[in-house]
Structure formats: structure tokens, C-alpha cells
mmCIF file of the N, C-alpha and C atoms, coordinates in Angstrom:
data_MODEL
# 
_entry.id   MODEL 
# 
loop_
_atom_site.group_PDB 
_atom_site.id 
_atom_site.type_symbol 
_atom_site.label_atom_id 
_atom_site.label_alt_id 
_atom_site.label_comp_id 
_atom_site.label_asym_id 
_atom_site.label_entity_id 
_atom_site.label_seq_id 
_atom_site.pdbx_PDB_ins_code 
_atom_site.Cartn_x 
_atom_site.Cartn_y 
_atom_site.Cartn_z 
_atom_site.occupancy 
_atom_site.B_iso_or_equiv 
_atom_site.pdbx_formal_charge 
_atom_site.auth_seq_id 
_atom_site.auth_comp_id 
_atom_site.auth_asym_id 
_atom_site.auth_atom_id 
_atom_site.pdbx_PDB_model_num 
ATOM 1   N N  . UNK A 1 1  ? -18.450 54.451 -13.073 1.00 0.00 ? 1  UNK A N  1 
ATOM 2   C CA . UNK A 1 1  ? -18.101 54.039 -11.730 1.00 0.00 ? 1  UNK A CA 1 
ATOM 3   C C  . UNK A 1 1  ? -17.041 52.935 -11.800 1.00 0.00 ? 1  UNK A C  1 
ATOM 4   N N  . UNK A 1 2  ? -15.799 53.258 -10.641 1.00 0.00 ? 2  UNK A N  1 
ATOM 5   C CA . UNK A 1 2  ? -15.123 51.947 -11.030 1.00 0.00 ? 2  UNK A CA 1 
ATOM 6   C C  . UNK A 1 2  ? -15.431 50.699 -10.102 1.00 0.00 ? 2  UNK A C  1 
ATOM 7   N N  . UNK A 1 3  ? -14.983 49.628 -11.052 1.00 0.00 ? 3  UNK A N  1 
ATOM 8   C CA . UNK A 1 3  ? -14.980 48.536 -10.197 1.00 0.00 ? 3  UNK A CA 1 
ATOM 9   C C  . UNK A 1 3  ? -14.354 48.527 -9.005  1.00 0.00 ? 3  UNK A C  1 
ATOM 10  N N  . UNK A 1 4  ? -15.165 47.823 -8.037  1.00 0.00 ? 4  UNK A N  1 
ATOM 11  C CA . UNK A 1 4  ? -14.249 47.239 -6.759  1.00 0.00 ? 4  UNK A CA 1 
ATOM 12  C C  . UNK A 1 4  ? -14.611 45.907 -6.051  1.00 0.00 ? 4  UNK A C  1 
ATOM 13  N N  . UNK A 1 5  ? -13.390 45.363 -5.865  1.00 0.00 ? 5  UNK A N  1 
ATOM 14  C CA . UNK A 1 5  ? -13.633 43.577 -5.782  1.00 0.00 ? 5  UNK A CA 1 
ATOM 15  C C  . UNK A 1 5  ? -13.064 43.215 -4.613  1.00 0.00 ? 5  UNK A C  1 
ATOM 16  N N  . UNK A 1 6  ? -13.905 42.487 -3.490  1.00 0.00 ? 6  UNK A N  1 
ATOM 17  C CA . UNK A 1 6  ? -13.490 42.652 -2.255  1.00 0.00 ? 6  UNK A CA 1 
ATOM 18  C C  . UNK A 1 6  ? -12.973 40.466 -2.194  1.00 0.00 ? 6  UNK A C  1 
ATOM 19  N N  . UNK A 1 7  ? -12.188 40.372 -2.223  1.00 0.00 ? 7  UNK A N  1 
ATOM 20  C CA . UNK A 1 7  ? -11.615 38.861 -2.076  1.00 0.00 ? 7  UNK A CA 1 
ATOM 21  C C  . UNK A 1 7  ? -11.425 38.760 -0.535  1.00 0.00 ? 7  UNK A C  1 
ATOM 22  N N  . UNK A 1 8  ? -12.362 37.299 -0.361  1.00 0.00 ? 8  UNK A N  1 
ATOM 23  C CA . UNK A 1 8  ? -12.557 37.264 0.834   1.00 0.00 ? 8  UNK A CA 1 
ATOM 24  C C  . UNK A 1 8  ? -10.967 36.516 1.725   1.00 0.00 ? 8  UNK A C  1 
ATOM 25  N N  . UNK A 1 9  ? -10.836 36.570 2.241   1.00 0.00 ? 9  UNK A N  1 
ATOM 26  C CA . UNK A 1 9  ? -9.899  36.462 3.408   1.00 0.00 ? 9  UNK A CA 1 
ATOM 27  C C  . UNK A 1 9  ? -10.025 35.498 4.335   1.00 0.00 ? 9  UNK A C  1 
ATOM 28  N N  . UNK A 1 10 ? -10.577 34.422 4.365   1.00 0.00 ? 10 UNK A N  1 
ATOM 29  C CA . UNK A 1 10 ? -11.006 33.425 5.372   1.00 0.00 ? 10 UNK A CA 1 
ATOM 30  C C  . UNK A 1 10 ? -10.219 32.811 5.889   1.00 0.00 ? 10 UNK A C  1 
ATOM 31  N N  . UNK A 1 11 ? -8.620  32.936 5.831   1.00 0.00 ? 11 UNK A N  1 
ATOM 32  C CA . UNK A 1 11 ? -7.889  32.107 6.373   1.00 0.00 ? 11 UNK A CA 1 
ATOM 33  C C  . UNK A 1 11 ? -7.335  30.803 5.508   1.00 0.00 ? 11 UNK A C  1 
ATOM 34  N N  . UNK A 1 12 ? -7.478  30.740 4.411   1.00 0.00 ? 12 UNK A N  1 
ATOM 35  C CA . UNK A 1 12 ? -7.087  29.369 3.415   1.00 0.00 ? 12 UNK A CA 1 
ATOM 36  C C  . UNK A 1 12 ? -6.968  29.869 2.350   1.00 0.00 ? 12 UNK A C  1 
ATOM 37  N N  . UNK A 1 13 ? -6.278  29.261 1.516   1.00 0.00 ? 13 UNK A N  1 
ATOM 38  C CA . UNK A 1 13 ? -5.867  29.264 -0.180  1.00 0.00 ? 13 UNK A CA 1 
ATOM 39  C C  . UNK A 1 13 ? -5.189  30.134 -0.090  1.00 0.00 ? 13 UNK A C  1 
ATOM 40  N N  . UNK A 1 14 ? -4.491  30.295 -1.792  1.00 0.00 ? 14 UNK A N  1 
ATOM 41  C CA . UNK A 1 14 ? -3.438  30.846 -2.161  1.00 0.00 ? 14 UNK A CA 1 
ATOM 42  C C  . UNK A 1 14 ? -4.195  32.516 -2.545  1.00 0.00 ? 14 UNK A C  1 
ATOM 43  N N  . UNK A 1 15 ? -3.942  33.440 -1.500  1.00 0.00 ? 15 UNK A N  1 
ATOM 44  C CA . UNK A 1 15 ? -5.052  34.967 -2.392  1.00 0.00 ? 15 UNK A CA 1 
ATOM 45  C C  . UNK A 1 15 ? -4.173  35.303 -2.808  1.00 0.00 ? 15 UNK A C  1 
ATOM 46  N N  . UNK A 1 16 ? -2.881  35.645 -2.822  1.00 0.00 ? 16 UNK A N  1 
ATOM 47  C CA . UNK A 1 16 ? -1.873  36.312 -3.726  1.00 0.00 ? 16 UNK A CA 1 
ATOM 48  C C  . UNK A 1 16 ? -2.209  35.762 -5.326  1.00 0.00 ? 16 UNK A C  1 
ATOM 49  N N  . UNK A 1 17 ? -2.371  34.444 -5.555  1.00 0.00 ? 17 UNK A N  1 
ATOM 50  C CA . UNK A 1 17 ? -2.279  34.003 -6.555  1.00 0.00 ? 17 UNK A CA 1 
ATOM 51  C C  . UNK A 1 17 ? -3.984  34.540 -7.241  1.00 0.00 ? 17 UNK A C  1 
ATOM 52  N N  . UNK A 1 18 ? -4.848  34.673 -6.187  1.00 0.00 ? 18 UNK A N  1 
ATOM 53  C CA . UNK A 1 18 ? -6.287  35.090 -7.126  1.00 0.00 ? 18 UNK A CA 1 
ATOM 54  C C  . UNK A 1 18 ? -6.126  36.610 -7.445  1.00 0.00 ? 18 UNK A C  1 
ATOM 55  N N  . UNK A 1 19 ? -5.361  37.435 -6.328  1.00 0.00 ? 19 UNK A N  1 
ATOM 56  C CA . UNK A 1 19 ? -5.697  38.634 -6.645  1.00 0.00 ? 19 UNK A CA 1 
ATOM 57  C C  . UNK A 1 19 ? -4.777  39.130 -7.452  1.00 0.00 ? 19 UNK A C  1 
ATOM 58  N N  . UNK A 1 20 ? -3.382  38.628 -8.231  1.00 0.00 ? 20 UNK A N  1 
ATOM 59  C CA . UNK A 1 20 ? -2.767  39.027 -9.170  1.00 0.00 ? 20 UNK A CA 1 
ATOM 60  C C  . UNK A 1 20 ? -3.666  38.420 -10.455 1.00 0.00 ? 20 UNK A C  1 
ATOM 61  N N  . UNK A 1 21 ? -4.377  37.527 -10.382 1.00 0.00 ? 21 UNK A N  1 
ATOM 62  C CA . UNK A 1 21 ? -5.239  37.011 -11.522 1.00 0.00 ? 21 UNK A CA 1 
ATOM 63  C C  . UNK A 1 21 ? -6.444  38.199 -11.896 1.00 0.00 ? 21 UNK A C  1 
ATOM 64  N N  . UNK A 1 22 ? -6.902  38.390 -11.018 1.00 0.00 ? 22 UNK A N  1 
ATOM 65  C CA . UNK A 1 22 ? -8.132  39.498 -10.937 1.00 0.00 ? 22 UNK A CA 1 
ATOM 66  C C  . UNK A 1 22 ? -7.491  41.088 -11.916 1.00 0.00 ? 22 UNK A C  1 
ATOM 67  N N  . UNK A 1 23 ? -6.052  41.713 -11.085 1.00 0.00 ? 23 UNK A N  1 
ATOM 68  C CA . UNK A 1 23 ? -5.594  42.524 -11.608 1.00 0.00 ? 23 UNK A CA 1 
ATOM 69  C C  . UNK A 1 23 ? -5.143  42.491 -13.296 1.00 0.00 ? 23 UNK A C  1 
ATOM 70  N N  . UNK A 1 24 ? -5.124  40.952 -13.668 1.00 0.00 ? 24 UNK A N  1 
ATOM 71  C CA . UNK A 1 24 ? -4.723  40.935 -15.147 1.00 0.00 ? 24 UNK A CA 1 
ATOM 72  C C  . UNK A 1 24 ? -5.713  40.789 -15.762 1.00 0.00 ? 24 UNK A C  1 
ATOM 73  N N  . UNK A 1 25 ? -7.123  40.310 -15.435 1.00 0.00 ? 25 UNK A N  1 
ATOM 74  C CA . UNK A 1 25 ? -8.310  40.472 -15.731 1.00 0.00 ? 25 UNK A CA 1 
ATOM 75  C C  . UNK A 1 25 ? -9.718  41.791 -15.942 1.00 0.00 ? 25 UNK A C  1 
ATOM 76  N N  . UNK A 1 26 ? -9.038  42.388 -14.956 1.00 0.00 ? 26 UNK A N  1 
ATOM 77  C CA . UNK A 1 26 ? -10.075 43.593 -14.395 1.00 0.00 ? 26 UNK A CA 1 
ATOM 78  C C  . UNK A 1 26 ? -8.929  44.537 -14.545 1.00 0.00 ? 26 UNK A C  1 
ATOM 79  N N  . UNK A 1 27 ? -7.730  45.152 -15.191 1.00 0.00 ? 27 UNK A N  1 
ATOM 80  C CA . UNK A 1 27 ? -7.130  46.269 -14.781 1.00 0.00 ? 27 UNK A CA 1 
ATOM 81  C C  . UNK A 1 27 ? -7.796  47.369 -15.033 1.00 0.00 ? 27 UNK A C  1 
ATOM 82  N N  . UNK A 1 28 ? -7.347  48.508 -13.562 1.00 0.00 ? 28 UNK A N  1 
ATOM 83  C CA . UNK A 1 28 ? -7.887  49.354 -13.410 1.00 0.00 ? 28 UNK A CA 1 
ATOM 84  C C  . UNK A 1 28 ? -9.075  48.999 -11.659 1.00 0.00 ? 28 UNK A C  1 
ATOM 85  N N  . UNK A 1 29 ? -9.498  47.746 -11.705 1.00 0.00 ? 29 UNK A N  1 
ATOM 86  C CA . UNK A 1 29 ? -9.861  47.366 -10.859 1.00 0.00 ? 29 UNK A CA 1 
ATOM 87  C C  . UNK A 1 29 ? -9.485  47.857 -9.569  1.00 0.00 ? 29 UNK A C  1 
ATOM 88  N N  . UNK A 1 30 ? -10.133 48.198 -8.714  1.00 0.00 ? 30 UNK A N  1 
ATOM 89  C CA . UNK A 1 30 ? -9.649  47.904 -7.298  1.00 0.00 ? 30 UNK A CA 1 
ATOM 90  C C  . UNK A 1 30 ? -9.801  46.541 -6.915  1.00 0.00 ? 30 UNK A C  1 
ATOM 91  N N  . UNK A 1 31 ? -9.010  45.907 -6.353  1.00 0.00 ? 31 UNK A N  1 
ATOM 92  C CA . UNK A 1 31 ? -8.710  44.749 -5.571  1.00 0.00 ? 31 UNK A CA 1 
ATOM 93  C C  . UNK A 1 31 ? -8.436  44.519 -4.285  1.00 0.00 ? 31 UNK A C  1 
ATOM 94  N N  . UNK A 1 32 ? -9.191  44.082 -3.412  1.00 0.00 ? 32 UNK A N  1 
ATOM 95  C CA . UNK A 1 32 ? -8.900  44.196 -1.909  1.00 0.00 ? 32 UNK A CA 1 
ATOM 96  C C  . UNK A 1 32 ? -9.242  42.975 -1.143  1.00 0.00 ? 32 UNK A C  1 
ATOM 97  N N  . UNK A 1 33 ? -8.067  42.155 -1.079  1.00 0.00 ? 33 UNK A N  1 
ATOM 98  C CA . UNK A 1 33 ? -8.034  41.017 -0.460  1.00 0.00 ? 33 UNK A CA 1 
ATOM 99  C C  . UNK A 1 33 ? -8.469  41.641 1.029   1.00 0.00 ? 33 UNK A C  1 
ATOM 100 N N  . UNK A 1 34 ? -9.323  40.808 1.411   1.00 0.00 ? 34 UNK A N  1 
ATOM 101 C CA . UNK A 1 34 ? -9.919  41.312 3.324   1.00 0.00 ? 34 UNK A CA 1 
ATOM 102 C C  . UNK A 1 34 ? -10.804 40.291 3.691   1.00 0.00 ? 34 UNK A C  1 
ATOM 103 N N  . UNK A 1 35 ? -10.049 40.571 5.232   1.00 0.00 ? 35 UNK A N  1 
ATOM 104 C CA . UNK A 1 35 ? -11.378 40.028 6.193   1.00 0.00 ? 35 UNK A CA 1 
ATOM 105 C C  . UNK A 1 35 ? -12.086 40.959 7.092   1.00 0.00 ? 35 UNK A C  1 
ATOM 106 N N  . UNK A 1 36 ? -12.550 42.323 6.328   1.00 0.00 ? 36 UNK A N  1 
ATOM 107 C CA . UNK A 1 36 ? -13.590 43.247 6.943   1.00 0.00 ? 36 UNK A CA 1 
ATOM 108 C C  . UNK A 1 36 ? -14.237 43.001 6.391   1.00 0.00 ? 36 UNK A C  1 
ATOM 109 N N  . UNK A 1 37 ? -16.136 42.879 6.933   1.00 0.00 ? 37 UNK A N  1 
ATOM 110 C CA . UNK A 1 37 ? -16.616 42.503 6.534   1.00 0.00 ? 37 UNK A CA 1 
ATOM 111 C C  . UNK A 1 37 ? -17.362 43.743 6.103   1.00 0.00 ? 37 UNK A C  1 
ATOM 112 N N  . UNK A 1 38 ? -17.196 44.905 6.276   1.00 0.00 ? 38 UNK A N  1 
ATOM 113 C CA . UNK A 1 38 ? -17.497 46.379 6.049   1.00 0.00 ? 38 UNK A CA 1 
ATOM 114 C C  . UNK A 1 38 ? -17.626 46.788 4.624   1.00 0.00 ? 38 UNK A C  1 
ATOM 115 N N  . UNK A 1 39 ? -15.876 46.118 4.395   1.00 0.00 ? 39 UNK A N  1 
ATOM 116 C CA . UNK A 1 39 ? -15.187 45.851 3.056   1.00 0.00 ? 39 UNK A CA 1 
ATOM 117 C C  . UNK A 1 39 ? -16.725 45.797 1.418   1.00 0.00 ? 39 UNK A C  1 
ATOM 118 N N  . UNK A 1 40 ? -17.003 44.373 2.062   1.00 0.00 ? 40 UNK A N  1 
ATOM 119 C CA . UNK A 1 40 ? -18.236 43.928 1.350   1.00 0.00 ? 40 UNK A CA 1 
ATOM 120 C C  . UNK A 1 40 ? -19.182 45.056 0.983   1.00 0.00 ? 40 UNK A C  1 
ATOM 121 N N  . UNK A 1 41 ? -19.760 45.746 1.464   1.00 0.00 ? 41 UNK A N  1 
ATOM 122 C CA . UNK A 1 41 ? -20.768 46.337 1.903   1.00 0.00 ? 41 UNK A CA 1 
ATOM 123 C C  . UNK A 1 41 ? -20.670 47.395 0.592   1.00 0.00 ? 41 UNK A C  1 
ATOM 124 N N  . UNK A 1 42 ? -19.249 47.848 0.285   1.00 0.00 ? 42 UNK A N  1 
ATOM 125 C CA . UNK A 1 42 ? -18.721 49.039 -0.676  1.00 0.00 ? 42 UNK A CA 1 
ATOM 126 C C  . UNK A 1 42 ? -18.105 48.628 -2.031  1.00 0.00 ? 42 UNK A C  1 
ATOM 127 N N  . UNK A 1 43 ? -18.082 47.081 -1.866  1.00 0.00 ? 43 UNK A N  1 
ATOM 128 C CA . UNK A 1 43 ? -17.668 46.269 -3.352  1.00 0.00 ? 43 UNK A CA 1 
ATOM 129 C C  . UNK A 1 43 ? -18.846 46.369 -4.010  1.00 0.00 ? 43 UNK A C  1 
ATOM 130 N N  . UNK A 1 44 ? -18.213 46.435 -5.637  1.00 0.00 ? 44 UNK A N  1 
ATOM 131 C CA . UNK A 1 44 ? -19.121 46.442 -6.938  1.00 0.00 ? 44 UNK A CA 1 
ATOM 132 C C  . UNK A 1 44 ? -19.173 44.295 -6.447  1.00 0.00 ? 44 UNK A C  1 
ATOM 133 N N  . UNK A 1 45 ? -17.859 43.768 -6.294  1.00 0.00 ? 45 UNK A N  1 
ATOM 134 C CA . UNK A 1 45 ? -18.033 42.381 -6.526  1.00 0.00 ? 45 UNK A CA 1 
ATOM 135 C C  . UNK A 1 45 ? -17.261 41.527 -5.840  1.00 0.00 ? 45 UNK A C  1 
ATOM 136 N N  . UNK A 1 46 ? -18.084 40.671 -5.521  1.00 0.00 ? 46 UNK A N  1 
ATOM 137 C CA . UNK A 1 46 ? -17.118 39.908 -4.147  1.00 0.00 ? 46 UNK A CA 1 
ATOM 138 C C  . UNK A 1 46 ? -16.456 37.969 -4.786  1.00 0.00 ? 46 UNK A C  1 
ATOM 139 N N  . UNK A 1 47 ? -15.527 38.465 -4.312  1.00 0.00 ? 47 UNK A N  1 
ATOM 140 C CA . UNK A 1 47 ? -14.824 36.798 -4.458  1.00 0.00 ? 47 UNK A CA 1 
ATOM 141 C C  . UNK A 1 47 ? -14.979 36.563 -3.467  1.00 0.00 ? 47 UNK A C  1 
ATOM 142 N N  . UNK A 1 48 ? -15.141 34.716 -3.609  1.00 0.00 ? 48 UNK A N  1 
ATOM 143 C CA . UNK A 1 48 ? -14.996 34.229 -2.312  1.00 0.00 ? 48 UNK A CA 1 
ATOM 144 C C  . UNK A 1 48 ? -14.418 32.531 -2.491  1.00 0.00 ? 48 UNK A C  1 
ATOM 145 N N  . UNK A 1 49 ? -13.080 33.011 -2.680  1.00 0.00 ? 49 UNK A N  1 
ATOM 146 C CA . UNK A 1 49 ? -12.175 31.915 -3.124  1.00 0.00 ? 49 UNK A CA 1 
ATOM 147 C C  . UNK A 1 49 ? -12.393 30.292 -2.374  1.00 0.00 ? 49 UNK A C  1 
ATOM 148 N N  . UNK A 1 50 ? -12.564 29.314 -3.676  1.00 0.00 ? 50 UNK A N  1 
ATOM 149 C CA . UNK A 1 50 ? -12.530 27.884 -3.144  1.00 0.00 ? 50 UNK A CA 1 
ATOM 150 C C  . UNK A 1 50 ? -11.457 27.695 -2.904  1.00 0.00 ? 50 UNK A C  1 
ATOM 151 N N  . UNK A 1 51 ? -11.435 26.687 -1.839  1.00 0.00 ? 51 UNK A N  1 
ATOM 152 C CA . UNK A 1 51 ? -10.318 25.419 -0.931  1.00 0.00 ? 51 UNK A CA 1 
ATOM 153 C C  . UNK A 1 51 ? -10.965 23.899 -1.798  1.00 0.00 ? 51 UNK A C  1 
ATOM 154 N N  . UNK A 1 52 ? -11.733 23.727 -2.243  1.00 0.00 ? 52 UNK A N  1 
ATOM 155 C CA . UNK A 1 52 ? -11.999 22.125 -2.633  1.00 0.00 ? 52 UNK A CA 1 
ATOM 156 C C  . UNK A 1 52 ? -12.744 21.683 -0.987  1.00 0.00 ? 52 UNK A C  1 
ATOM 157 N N  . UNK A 1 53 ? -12.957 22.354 -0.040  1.00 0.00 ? 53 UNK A N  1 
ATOM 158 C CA . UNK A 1 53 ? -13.236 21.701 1.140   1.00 0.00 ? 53 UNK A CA 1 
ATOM 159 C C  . UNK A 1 53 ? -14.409 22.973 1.763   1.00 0.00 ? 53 UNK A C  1 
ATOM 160 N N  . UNK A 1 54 ? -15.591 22.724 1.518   1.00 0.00 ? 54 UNK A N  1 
ATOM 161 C CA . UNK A 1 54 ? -16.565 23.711 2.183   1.00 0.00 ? 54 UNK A CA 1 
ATOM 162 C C  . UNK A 1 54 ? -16.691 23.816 3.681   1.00 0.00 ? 54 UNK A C  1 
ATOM 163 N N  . UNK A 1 55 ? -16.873 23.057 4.047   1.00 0.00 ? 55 UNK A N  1 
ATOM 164 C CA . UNK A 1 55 ? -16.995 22.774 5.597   1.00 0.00 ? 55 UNK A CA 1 
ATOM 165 C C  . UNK A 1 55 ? -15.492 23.731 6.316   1.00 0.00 ? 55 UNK A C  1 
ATOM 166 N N  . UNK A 1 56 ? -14.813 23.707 5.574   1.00 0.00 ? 56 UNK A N  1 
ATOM 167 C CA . UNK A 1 56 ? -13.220 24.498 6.067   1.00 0.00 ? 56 UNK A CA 1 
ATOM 168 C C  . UNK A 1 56 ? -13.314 26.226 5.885   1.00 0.00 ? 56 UNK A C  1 
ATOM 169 N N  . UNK A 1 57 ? -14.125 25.914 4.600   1.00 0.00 ? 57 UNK A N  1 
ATOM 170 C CA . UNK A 1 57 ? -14.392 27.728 4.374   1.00 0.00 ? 57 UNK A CA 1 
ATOM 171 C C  . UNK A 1 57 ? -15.687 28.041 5.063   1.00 0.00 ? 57 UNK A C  1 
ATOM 172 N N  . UNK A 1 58 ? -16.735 27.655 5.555   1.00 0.00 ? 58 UNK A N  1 
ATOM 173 C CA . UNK A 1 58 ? -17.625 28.285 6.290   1.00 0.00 ? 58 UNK A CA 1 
ATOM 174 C C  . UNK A 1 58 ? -16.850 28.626 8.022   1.00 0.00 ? 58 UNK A C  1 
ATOM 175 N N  . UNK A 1 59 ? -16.269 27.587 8.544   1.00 0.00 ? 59 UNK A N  1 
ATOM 176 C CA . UNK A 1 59 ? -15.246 27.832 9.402   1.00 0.00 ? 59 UNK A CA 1 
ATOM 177 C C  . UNK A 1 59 ? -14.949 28.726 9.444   1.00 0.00 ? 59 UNK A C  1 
ATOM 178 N N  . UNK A 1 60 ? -13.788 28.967 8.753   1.00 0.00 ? 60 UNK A N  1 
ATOM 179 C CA . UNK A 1 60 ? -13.329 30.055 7.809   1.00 0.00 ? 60 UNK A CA 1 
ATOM 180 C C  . UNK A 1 60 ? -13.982 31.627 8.693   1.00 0.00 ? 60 UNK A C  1 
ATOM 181 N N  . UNK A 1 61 ? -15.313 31.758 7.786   1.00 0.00 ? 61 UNK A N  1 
ATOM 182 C CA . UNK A 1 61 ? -16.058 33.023 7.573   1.00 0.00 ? 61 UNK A CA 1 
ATOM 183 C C  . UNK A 1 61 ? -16.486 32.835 8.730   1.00 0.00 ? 61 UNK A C  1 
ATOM 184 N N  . UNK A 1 62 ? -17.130 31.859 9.797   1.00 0.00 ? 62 UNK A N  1 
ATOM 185 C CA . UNK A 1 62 ? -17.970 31.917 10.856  1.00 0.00 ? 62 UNK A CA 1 
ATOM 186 C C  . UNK A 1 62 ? -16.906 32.442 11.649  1.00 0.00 ? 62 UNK A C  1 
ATOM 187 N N  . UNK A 1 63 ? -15.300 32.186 11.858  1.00 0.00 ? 63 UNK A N  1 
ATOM 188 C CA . UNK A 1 63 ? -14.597 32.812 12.871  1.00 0.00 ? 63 UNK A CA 1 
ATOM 189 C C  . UNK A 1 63 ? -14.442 34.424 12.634  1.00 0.00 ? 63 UNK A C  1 
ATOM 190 N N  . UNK A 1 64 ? -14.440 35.182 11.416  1.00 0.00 ? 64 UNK A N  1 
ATOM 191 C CA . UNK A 1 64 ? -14.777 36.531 11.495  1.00 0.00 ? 64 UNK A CA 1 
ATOM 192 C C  . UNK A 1 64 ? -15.385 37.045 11.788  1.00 0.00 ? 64 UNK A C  1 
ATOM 193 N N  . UNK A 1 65 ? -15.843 37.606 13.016  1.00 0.00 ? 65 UNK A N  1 
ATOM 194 C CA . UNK A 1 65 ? -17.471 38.323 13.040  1.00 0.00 ? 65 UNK A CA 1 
ATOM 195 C C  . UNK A 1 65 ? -17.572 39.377 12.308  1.00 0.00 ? 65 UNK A C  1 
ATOM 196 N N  . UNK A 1 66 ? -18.836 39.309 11.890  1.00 0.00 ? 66 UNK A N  1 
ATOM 197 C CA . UNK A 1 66 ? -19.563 39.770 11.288  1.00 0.00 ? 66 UNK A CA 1 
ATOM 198 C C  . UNK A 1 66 ? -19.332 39.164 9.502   1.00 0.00 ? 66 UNK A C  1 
ATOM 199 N N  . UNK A 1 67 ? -18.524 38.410 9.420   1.00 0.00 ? 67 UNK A N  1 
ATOM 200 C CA . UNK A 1 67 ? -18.583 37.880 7.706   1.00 0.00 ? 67 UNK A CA 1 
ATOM 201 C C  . UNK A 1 67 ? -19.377 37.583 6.950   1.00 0.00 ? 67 UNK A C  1 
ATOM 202 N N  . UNK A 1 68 ? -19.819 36.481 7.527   1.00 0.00 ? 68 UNK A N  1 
ATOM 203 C CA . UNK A 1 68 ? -21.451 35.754 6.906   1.00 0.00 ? 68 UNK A CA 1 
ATOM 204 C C  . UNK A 1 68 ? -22.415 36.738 7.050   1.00 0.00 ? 68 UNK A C  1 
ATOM 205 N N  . UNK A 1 69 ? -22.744 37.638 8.180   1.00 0.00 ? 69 UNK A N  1 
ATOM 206 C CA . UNK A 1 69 ? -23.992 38.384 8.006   1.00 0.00 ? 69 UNK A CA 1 
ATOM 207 C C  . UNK A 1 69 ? -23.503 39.426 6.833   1.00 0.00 ? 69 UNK A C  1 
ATOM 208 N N  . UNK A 1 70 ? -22.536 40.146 6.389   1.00 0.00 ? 70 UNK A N  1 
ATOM 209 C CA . UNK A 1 70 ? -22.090 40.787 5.603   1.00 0.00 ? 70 UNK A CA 1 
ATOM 210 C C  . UNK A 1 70 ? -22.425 39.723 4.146   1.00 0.00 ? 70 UNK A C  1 
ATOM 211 N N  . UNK A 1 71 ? -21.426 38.701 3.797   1.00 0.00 ? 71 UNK A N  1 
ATOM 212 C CA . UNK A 1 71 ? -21.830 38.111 2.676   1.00 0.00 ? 71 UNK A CA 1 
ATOM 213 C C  . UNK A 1 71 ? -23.375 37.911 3.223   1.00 0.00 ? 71 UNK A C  1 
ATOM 214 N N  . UNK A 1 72 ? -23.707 37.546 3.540   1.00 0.00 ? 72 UNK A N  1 
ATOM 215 C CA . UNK A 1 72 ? -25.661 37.001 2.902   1.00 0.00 ? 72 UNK A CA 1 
ATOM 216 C C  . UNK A 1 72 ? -26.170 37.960 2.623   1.00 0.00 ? 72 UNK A C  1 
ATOM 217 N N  . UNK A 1 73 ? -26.102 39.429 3.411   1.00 0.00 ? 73 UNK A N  1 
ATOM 218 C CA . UNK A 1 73 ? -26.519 40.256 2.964   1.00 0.00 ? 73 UNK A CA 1 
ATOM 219 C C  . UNK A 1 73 ? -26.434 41.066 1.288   1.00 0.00 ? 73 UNK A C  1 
ATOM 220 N N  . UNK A 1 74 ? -24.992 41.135 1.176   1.00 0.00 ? 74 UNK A N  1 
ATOM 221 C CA . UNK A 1 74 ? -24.607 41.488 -0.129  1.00 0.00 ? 74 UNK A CA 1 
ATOM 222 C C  . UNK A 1 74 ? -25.440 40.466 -1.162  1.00 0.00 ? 74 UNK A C  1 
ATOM 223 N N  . UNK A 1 75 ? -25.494 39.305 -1.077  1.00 0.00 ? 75 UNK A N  1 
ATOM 224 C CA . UNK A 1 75 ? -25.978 38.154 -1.845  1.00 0.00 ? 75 UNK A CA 1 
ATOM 225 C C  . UNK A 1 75 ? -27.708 38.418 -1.959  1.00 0.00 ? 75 UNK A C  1 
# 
């Protein structure tokens, strides 16, 4: 089965820079920077990129609906 890695999308940090990291790590990988939270549901593995500032990334995920109920669930 192949991998698939759903990088979360919350609105902050650099994702270009995680998800070309992921691809030199995991090739062959699927990689799918998103803010569906559907997305999650069909990943082998979820990123969920730091800012250094938590309170900014729950923000973040609480303005997507449905994000957080998607991540807790997967978790």
C-alpha cells in the first residue's frame, strides 16, 4: 500500500518548504498539502506543521470546519 501524507494547511508557516522535504524523504509518497479535512480521513500520515506559537495554530484549525474533529479523530 502506498503512503499518503496529508500536511495540514492552517494558514501559517512555510508548507512549500515541508512538503518538498517530505518528497526527498518519502519518495514515491503522496503528498498533499490541505485544508480538507476529508483529506485526513484517507492519509496513511498526517503532518501538522509547527509555527513556534500554539495558540496561532489551534486558531488556525478551529477556523476550518470540520479540522479538529477530523484530526482528533484520526489521532
Amino acid at each position: 500500500m502506498a503512503q499518503s501524507v496529508a500536511v495540514i494547511d492552517y494558514g501559517s508557516g512555510n508548507l512549500r518548504s515541508v512538503e518538498k522535504s517530505l518528497k526527498r524523504v518519502a519518495p514515491g509518497a503522496e503528498i498533499d498539502v490541505t485544508s480538507d479535512p476529508s483529506v485526513l480521513k484517507k492519509a496513511s500520515h498526517i503532518v501538522l506543521p509547527g509555527v513556534g506559537a500554539f495558540a496561532d495554530c489551534m486558531r488556525g484549525l478551529s477556523d476550518i470546519p470540520g479540522m479538529r474533529e477530523a484530526l482528533e479523530e484520526a489521532v
